[in-house]
C-alpha positions as CSV (number, residue, x, y, z in Angstrom):
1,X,-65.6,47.0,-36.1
2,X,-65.2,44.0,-34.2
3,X,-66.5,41.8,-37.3
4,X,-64.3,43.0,-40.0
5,X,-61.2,42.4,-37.5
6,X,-62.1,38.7,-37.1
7,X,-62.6,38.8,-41.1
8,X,-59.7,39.7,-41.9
9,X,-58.3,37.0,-39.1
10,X,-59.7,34.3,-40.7
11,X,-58.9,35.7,-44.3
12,X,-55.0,36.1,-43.6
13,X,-55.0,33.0,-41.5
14,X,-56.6,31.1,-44.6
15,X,-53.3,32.7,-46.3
16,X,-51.1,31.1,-43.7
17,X,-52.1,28.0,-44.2
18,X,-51.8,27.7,-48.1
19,X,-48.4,29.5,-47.9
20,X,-47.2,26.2,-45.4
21,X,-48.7,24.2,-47.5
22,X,-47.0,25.3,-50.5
23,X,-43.6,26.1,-48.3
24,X,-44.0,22.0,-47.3
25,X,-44.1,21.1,-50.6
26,X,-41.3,23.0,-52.2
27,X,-39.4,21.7,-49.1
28,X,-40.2,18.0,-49.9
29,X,-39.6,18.7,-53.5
30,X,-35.8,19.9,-52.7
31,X,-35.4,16.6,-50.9
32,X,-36.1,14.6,-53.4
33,X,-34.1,16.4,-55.7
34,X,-31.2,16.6,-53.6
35,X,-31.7,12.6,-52.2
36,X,-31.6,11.7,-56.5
37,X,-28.8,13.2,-57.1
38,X,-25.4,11.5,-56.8
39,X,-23.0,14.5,-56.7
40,X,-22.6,16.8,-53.8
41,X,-23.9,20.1,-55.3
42,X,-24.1,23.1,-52.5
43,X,-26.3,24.9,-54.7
44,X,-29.2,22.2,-53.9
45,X,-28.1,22.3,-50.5
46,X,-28.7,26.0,-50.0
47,X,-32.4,25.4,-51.7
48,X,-33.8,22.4,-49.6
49,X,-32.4,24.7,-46.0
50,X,-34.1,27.4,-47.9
51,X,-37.2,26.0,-48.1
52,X,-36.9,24.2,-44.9
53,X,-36.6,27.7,-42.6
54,X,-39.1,29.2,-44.2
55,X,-41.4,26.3,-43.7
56,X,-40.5,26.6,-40.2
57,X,-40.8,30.2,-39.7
58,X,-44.2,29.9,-41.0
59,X,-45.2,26.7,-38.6
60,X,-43.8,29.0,-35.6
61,X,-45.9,32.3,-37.0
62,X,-48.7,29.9,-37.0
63,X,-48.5,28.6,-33.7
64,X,-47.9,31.8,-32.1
65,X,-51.3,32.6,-33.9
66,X,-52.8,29.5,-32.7
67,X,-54.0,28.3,-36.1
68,X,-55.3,24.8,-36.1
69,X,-54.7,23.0,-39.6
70,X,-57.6,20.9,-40.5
C-alpha cells in the first residue's frame, strides 16, 4: 500500500512541475505580448494576471507540497 501512495506522489508531483512550467511560460509569453504592444488593451491585461495567478497558485501548491524543482 505504502508503495503505490509514494507512486502516485511522485507521479502527480512530476505533473506539478510541467503544469508551472508551462503556466511560466504562458505567463512570460503575455508579457511580451503585452510589453510590444503600444495601445492599452485590457483584454491582454486580464491574460498576463491570468496567467500570472495561476503560476502562483501552482508555486504556493507546490511549496506546501514541498516539491523541489531540479
Amino acid at each position: 500500500m505504502f508503495f503505490k501512495k509514494a507512486k502516485l506522489k511522485k507521479e502527480y508531483d512530476a505533473k506539478l512541475i510541467s503544469l508551472m512550467k508551462e503556466t511560466k511560460e504562458e505567463w512570460q509569453h503575455t508579457q511580451t505580448i503585452e510589453d510590444l504592444i503600444d495601445d492599452y488593451d485590457l483584454s491582454i491585461i486580464v491574460q498576463r494576471k491570468i496567467a500570472e495567478s495561476k503560476h502562483f497558485y501552482l508555486y504556493k501548491e507546490a511549496r506546501i507540497r514541498k516539491i523541489l524543482l531540479k
